[in-house]
KEMI-11374 format. One line per 8 residues: their letters; for each residue x negated, y, z negated of C-alpha. Coordinates in Angstrom, 2 decimals, m for minus. Layout:
BEGIN
A = X,Y,Z | ...
***
This chain:
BEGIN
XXXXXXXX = 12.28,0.60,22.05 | 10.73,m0.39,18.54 | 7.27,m2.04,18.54 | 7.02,m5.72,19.00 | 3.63,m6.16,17.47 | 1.93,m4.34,14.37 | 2.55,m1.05,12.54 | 4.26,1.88,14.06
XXXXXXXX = 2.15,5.38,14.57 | 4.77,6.82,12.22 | 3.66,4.48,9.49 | m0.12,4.64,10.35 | m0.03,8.77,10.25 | 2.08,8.36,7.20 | m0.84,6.25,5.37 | m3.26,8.30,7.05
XXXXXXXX = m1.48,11.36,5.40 | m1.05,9.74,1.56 | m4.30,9.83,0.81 | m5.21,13.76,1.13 | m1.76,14.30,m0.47 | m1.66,11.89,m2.67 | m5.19,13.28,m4.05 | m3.88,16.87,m3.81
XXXXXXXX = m0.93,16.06,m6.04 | m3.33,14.29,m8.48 | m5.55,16.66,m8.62 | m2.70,19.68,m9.15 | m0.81,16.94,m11.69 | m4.22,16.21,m13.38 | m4.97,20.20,m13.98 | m1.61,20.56,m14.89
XXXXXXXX = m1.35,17.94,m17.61 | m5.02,18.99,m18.48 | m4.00,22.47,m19.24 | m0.68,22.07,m20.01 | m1.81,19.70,m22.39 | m4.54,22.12,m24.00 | m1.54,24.81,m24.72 | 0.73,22.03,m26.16
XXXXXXXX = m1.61,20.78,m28.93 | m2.50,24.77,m29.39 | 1.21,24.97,m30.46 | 1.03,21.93,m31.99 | m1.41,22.85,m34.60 | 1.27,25.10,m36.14 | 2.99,21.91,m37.41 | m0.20,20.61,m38.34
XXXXXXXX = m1.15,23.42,m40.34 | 2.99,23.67,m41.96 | 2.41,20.04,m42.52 | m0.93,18.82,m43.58 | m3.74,21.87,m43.51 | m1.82,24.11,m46.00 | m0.41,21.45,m48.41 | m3.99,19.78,m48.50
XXXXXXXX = m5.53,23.23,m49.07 | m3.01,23.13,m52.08 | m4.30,20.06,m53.53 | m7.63,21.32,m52.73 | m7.14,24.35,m55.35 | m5.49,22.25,m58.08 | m7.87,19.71,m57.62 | m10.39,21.84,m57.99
XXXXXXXX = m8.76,23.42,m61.00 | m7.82,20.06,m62.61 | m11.61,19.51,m62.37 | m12.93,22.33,m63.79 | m10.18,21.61,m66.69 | m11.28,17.86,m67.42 | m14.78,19.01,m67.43 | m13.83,21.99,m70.26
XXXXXXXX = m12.21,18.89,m71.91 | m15.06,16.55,m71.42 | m17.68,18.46,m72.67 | m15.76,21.06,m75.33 | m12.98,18.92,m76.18 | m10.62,21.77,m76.04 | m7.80,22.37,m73.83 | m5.69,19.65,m73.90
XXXXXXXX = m2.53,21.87,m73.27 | m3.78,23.79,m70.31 | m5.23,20.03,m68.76 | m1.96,18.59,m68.99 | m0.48,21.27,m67.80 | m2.67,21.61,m64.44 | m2.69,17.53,m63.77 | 1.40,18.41,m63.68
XXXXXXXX = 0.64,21.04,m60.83 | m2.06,18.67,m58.98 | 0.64,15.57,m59.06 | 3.77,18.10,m57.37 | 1.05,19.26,m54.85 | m0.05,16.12,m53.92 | 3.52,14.37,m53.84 | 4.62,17.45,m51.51
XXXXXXXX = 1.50,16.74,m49.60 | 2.71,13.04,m49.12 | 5.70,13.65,m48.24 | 5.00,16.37,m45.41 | 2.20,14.36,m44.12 | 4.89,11.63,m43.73 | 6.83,13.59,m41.80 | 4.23,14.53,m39.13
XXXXXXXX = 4.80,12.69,m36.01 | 2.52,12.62,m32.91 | m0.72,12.03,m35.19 | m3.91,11.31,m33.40 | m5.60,8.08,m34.20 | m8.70,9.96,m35.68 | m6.48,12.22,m37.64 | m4.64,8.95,m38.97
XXXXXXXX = m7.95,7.33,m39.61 | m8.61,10.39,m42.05 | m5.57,10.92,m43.32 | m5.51,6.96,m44.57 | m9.27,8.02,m45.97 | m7.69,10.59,m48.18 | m4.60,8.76,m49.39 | m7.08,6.38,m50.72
XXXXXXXX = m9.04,8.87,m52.74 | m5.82,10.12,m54.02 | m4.80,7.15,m55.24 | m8.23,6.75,m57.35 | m7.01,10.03,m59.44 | m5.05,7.80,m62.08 | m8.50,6.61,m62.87 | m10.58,9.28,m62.75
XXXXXXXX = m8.23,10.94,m65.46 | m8.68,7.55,m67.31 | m11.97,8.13,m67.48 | m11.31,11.98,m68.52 | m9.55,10.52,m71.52 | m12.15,8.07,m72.29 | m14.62,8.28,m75.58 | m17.60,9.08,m73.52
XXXXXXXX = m17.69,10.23,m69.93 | m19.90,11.05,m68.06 | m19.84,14.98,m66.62 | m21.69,14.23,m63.28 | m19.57,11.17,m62.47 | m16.23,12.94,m63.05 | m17.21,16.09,m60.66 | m18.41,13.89,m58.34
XXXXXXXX = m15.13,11.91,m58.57 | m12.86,15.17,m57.92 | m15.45,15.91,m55.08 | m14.83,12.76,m52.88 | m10.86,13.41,m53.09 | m11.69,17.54,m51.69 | m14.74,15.70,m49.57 | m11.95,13.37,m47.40
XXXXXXXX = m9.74,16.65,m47.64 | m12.16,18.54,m45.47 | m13.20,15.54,m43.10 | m8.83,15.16,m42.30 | m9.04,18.71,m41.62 | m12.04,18.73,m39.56 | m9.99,16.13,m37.56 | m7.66,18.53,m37.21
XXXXXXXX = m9.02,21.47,m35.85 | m10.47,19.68,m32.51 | m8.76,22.92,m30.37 | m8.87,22.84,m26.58 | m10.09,26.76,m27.05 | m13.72,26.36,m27.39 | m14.08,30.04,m28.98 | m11.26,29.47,m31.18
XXXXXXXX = m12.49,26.09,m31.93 | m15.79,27.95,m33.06 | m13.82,30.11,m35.72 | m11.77,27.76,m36.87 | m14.84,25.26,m37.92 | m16.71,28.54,m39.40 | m13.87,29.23,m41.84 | m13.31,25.22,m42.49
XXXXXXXX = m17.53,25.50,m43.80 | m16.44,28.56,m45.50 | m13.62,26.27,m47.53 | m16.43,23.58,m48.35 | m18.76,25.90,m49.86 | m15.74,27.55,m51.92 | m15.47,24.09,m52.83 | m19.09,24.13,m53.47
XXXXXXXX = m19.02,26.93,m55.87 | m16.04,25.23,m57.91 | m18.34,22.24,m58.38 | m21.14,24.59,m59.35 | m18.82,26.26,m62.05 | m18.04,22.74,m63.32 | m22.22,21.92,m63.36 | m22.64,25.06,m65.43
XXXXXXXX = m19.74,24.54,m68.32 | m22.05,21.19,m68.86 | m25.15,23.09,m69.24 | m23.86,25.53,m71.77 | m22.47,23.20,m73.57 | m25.75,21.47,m73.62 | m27.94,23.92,m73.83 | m30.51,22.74,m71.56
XXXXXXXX = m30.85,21.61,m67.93 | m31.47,17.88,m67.60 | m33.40,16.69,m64.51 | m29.96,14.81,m63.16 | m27.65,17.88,m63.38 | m30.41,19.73,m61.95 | m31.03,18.14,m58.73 | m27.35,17.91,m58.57
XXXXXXXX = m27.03,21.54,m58.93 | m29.79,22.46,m56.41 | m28.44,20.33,m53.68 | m25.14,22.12,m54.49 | m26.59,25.42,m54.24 | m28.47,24.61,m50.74 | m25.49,23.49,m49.05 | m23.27,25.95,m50.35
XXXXXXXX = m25.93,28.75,m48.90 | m26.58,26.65,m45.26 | m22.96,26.80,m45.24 | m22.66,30.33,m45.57 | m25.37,31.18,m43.12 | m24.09,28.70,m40.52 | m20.24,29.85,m40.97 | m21.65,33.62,m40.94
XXXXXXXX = m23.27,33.02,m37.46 | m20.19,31.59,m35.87 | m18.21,34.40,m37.27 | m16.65,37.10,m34.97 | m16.35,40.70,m36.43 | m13.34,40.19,m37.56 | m13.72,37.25,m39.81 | m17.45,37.78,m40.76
XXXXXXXX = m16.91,41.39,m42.10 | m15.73,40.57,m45.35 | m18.20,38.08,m46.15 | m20.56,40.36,m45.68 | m19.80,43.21,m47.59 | m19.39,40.00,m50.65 | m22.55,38.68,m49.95 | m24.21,42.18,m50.27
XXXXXXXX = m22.26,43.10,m53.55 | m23.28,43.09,m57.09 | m21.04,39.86,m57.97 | m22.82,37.54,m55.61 | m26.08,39.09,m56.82 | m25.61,38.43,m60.12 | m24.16,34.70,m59.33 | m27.08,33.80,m56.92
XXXXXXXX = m29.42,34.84,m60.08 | m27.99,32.77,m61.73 | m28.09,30.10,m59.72 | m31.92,30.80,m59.40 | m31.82,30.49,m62.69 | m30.62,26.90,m63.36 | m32.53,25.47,m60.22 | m35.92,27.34,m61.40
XXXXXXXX = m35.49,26.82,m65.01 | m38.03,23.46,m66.80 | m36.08,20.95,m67.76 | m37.69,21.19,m71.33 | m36.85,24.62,m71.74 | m33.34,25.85,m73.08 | m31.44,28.40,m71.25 | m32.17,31.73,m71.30
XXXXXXXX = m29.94,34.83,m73.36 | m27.84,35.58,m70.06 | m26.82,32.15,m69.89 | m23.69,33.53,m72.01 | m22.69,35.70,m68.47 | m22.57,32.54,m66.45 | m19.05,31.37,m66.33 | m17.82,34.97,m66.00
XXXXXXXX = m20.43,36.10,m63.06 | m18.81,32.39,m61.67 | m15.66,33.04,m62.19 | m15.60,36.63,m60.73 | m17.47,35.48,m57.16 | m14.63,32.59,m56.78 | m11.50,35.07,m57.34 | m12.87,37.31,m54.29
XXXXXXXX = m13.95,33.79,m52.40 | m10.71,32.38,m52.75 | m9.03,36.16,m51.69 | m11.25,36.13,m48.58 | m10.80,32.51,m47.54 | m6.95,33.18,m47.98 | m7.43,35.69,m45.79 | m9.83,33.74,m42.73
XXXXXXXX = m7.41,30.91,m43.32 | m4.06,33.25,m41.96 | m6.12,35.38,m39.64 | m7.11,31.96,m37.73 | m3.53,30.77,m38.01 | m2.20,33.83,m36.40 | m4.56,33.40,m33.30 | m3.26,30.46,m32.55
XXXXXXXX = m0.13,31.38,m31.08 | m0.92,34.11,m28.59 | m4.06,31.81,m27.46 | m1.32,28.91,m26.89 | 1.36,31.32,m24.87 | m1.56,32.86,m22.93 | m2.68,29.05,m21.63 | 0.80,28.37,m20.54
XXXXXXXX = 1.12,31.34,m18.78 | m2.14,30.56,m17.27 | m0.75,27.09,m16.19 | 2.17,28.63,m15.28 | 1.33,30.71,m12.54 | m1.40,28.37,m11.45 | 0.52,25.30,m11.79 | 3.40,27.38,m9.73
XXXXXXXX = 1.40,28.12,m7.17 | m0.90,25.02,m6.97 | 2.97,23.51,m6.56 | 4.51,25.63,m3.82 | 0.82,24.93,m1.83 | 1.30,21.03,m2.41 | 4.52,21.19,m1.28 | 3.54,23.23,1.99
XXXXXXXX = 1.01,21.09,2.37 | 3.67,17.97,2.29 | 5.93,19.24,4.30 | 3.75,20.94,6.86 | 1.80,17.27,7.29 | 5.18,15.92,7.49 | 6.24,18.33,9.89 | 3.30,17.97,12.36
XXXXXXXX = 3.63,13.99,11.49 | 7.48,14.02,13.31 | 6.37,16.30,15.78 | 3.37,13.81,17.16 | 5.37,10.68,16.27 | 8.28,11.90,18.24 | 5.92,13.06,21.45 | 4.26,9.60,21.17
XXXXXXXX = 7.66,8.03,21.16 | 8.91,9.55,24.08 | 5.22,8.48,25.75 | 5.76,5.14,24.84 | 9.70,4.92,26.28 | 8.62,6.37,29.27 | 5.71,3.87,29.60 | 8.44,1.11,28.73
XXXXXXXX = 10.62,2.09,31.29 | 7.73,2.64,33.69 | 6.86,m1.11,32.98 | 9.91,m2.54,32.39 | 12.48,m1.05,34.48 | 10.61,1.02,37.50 | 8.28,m1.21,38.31 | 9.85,m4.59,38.09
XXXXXXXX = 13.11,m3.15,40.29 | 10.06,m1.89,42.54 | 8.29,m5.38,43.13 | 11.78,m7.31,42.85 | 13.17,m5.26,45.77 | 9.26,m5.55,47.38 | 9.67,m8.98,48.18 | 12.91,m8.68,50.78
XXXXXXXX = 11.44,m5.04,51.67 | 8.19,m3.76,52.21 | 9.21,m0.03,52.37 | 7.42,2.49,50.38 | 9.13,3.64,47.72 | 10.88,7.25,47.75 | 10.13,9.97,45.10 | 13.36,9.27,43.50
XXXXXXXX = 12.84,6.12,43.62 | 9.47,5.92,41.72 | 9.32,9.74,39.89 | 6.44,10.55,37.96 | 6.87,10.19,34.33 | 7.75,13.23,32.31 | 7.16,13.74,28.46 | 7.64,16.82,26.74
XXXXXXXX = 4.44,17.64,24.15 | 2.26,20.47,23.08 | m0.83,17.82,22.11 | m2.93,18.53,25.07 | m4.21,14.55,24.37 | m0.70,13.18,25.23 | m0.72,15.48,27.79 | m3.55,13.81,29.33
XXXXXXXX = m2.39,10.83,28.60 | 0.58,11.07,30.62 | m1.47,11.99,33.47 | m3.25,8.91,33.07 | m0.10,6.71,33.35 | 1.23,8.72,36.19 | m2.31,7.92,37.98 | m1.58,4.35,36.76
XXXXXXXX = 1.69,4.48,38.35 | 0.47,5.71,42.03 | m2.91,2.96,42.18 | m0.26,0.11,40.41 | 2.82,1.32,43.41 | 0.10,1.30,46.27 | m1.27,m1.86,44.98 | 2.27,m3.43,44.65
XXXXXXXX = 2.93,m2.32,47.71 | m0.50,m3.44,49.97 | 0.16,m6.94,47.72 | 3.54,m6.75,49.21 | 3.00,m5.70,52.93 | 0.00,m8.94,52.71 | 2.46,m11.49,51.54 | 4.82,m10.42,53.67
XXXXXXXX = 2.20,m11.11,56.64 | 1.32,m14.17,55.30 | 4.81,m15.54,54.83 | 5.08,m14.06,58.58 | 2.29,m16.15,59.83 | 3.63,m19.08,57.73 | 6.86,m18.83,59.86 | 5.60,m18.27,62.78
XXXXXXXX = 3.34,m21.42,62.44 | 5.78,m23.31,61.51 | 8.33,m22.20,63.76 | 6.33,m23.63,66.20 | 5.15,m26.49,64.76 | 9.07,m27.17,63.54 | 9.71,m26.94,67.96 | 6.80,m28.97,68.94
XXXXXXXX = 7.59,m31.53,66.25 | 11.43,m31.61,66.75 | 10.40,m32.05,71.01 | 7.99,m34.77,69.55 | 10.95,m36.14,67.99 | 13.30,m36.45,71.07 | 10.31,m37.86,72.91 | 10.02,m40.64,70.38
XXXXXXXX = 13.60,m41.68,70.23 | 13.82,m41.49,74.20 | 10.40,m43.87,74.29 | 11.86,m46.04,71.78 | 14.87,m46.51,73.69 | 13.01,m47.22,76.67 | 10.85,m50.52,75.57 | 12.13,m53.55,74.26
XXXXXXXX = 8.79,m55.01,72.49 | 8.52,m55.48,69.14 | 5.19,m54.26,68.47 | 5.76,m51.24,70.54 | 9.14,m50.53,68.73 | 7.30,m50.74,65.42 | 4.35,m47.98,66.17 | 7.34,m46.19,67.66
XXXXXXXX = 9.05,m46.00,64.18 | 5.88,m45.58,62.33 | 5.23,m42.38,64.98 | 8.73,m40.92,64.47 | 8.49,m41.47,60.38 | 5.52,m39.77,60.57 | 6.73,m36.97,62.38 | 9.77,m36.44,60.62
XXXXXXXX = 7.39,m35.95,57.50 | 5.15,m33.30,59.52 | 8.77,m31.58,60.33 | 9.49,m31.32,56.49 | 6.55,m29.85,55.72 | 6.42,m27.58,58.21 | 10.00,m26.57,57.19 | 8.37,m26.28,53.51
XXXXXXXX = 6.56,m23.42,54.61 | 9.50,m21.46,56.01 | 11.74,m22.16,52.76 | 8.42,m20.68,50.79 | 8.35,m17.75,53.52 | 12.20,m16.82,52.29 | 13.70,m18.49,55.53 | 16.07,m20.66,56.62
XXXXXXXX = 14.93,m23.98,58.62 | 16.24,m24.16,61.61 | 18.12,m27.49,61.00 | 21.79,m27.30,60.15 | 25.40,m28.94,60.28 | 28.30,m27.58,60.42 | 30.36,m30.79,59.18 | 30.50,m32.17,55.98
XXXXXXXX = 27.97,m35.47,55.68 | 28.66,m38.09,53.10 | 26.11,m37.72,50.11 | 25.03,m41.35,50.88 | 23.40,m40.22,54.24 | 21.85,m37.27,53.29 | 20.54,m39.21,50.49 | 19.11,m42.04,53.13
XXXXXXXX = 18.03,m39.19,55.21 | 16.12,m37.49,51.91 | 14.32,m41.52,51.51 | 13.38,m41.78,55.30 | 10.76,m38.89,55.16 | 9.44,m40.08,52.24 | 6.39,m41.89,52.85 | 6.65,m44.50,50.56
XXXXXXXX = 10.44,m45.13,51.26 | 10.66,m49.01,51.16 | 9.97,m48.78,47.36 | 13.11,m46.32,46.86 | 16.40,m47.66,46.10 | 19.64,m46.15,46.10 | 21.98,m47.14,44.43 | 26.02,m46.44,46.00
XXXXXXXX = 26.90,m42.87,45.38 | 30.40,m41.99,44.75 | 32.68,m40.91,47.75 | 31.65,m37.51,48.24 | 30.50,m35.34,50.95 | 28.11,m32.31,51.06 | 29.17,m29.21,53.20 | 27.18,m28.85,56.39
XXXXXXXX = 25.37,m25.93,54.76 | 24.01,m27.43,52.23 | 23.24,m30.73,53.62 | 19.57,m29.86,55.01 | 17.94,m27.87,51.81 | 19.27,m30.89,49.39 | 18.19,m33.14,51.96 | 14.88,m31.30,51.72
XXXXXXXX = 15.06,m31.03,47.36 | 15.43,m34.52,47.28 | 12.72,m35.70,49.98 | 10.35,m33.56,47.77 | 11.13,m35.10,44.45 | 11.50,m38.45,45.46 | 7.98,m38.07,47.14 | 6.53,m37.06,43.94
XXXXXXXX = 8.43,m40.00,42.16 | 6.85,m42.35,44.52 | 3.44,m40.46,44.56 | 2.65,m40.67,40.77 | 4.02,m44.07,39.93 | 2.20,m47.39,40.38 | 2.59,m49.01,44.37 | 4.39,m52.23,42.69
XXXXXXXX = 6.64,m50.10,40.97 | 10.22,m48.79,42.79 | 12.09,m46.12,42.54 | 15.61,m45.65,41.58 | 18.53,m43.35,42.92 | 21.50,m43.26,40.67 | 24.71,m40.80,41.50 | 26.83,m39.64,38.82
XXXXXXXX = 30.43,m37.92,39.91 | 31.11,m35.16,36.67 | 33.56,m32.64,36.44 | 31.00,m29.86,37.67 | 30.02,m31.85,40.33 | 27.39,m34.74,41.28 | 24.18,m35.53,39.17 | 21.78,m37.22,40.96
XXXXXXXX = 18.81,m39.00,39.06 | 15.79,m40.11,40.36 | 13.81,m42.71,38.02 | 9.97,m43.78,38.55 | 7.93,m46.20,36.51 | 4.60,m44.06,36.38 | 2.52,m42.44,33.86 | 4.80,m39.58,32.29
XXXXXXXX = 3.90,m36.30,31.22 | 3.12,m34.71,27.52 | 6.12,m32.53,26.38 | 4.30,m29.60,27.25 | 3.58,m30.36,30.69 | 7.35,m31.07,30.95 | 8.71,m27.98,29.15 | 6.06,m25.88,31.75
XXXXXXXX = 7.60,m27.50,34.51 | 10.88,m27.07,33.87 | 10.18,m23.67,33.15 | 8.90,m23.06,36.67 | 12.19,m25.16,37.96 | 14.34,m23.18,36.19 | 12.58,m19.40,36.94 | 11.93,m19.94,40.74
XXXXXXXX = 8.29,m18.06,40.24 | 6.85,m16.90,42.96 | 4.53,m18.85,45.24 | 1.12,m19.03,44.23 | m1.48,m19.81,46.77 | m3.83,m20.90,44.03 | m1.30,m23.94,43.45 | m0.95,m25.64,46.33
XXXXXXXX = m1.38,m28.61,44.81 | 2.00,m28.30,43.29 | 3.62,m26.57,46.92 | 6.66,m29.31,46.27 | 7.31,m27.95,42.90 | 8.11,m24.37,44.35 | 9.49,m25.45,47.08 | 12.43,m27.31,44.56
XXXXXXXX = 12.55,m24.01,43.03 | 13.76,m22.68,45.94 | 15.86,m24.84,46.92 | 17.92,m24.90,43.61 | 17.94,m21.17,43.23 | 19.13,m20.66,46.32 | 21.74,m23.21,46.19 | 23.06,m22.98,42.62
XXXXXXXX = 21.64,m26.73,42.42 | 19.83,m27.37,38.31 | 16.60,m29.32,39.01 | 15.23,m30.39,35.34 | 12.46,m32.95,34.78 | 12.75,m35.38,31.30 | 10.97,m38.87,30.17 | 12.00,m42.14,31.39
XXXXXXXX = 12.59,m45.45,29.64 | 10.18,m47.39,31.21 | 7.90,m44.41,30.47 | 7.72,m42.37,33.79 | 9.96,m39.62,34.77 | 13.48,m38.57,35.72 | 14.37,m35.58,37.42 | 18.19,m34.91,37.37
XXXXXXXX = 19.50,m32.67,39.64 | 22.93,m31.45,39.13 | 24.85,m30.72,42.48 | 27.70,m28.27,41.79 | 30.84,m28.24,42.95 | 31.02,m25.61,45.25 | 28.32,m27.69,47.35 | 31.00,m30.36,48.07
XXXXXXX = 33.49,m30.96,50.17 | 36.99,m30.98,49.82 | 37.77,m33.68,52.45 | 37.05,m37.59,51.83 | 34.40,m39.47,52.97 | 35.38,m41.94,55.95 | 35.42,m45.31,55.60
***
């Protein structure tokens, strides 16, 4: 039996249930993704570097060739050939660059922001050659040109190398420092063609220089530190060698020299001592460059297989999870859906046949009758539970029953009362009629009638009481008796009967069984018509002849009743409820109920058009004769 009102358990264990699993599979999809995610952009940094690290590295070099170049040119004019030549290089390196970059997809808004940064300072390199093959240029302002195309080189790159591997990430940065102070150095080469050709350090390209040399030298001991063993060898054995010795003296050199004085004899060694420390930089980084590279890889396969065999087993224990839930979910729900039939059936079916077949038998039930209710369940709580009802069941059986056994005493005093009330009164009756018989006088002859009217009431409601009690009264016909008399016979124990009018019924009669309980049904209605109506007002009886039968209508001029009074009544008219002794008020009602149920007759209660009531009762067929009434 589905659930009339509210959610099902199955749906209330299933929402209780979502929320543990649905956080379980977050959290596994969540680590999952997070991981999984770390190894993919591990393996996507090998497209990165294909695409945009090595190609800008490429411009990087030429670039910083190109500047050393213009700077030769600037200062010495000489080299026109080998300038040309190199700006050639620097433009196929930087349209390759272009176009790879172009081809990346998947780029990373930061990495986009960059990469827009340095297609911007490429496109300025038209004019810093411009000003290369100017009159007068200015040294400083073309190195520092050059520098800001490298400078948003290395800031894209440093965009790049954001790695989910923190120790990786940690090399990778140390080698990117190691580019920017190779980078450094190439500036400082440029710085140092300008002083020879000078002669003397002025106190522009000096600060210049010494800001060059202390960031070159930070870098180198910050890159150094982050280093593994690996990596940082190298560097070390070239920072201990002669050719870095000889380069740092001469940077010592140009950042302790006066700016007044000229530059010393070994000022001549400068370019060479430059140019030898560069060739073994730009060897070594070469080198860091592919050794990071290569680590990429393995450190990419060895997350996935991480996530792998987590992710694999975080997803079998998710899914055991789900199904055992589900599992114990059906189990319960099908336990408390067998609870929950048996308690419907209990209610429904067990106990309703019991008190239905209580009220024409008082006998306690049998065990197979009434069995105690079985569920089958391992949940110790339903268990218990269906002790409960079967305690239920035994209190709400010997309750039904005690209820029973008392309104069957009642009902047995009720009959027996008015048994003998219904003797004494009928006796009364026959002792009226003989008395009236007996006297001539007017006066007499009227108490007389007012006596036996009176009685004949106190008979009817004495026989009330029986037809409440399930009995039969003890009057009966055998004959059939014209409708019109047991209509006048309904009017003449009515108290009120002088106001009620009937009109002539068609020729029908009423079979002798019948004849005393719609006799009775109409006494009762027409008493209530008369009761609830104004004492100047009549009462109308109007008989109908249909092709089911006879309806009968019985019209007042009183107050009426709202529609749900009405649709109450007629409810009780049409269910034959049983008696209530807390509405006695309304014994007539039940007693109609009765009547009609027992008799097939429909008894239904609807507005009138002078604003009181009409109750139509519709006598069927069966109740009528077949023979004509007499005339």
């Amino acid at each position: 039996m589905p659930p009339t009102r509210g959610r099902p358990i199955a749906v209330k264990l299933l929402i209780l249930l979502v929320v543990p699993l649905t956080s379980l599979v977050g959290l596994w999809a969540f680590a999952a993704t997070l991981t999984g995610g770390d190894g993919l952009r591990l393996l996507e940094i090998n497209e990165l570097v294909t695409n945009l690290a090595d190609p800008s590295e490429q411009v990087n070099a030429d670039l910083q060739n190109e500047r050393l170049a213009s700077i030769n040119y600037v200062v010495n004019r000489t080299g026109a050939d080998q300038l040309a030549e190199q700006r050639k290089r620097t433009d196929a390196t930087v349209a390759a660059f272009r176009r790879l970059a172009g081809a990346q997809q998947d780029v990373s808004a930061t990495m986009a922001a960059h990469l827009k940064a340095l297609y911007d300072r490429l496109d300025q390199l038209p004019k810093i050659r411009r000003e290369v093959n100017s009159s007068k240029p200015a040294p400083l302002d073309v190195i520092d040109g050059y520098s800001q195309i490298v400078d948003a080189s290395f800031r894209m790159r440093d965009a790049m190398i954001l790695m989910p591997d923190m120790a990786l990430y940690r090399q990778a940065r140390a080698v990117s420092m190691l580019g920017e102070a190779k980078d450094l150095l190439s500036r400082e080469r440029a710085i140092i063609i300008v002083l020879l050709a000078k002669g003397k350090v002025t106190p522009k390209e000096r600060r210049e220089f010494s800001g060059m040399v202390a960031t070159r030298r930070l870098l180198y001991i910050q890159a150094l530190s982050h280093l593994d063993n690996g990596l940082r060898g190298p560097y070390q054995q070239l920072l201990t060698s002669p050719v870095y010795r000889e380069f740092q003296e001469a940077e010592d050199a140009i950042t302790g020299q006066a700016t007044t004085n000229g530059l010393p004899a070994s000022a001549a060694t400068w370019p060479v001592d430059a140019s030898n420390l560069a060739t073994i930089v730009e060897r070594e980084q070469q080198q860091a460059v592919r050794m990071i590279t290569q680590r990429v890889t393995p450190a990419a396969v060895n997350v996935l297989i991480k996530i792998g065999v987590a992710g694999g087993l975080g997803l079998l224990a998710v899914v055991a999870s789900v199904l055992l839930s589900l599992r114990f979910r059906g189990r319960l729900v099908r336990e408390l859906a067998g609870l929950r039939d048996a308690a419907t059936e209990l209610a429904d079916v067990r106990l309703t046949a019991l008190v239905k077949r209580l009220r024409t038998n008082v006998r306690a039930p049998s065990p197979d009758e009434l069995p105690p209710l079985q569920v089958k369940s391992n949940t110790s709580e339903v268990v218990d539970i269906v002790h409960a009802f079967n305690n239920v069941q035994s209190t709400a059986v010997e309750t039904a029953l005690s209820q029973a056994r008392l309104r069957d005493g009642v009902s047995q005093v009720f009959v027996n009362l008015a048994r003998r009330n219904q003797s004494l009164l009928h006796r009364q009756l026959l002792q009226l009629d003989g008395m009236q018989r007996g006297t001539e006088e007017p006066d007499v002859l009227s108490d007389l009638f007012k006596l036996d009217h009176l009685t004949t009431r106190m008979r009817r409601h004495a026989e009330s009481l029986i037809i409440l009690s399930d009995q039969a009264p003890g009057r009966g016909w055998r004959n059939p008796v014209p409708l019109v008399d047991v209509l006048r016979a309904a009017v003449a124990e009515v108290e009120e009967y002088p106001r009620v009018e009937v009109l002539p019924p068609p020729p029908v009669s009423l079979v002798g069984t019948a004849v005393a309980d719609v006799a009775h049904l109409m006494a009762e209605l027409i008493e209530n018509a008369t009761l609830f109506s104004p004492p100047q007002t009549r009462v109308d009886l109007r008989t109908t002849a249909t092709a089911h039968g006879v309806n009968v209508e019985i019209e007042d001029r009183g107050l009426g009743l709202t529609r749900v009074e009405l649709d109450e009544l007629n409810t009780r008219l049409a269910e034959m409820p049983e008696f209530d002794l807390a509405q006695s008020d309304r014994l007539g009602l039940f007693v109609v109920a009765r009547l009609a149920a027992r008799n097939g007759i429909r008894v239904r209660l609807g507005g009138s058009p002078y604003g009181g009531l009409t109750a139509l009762v519709s006598l069927p067929s069966a109740l009528l004769a077949d023979q004509p009434v007499p005339v």
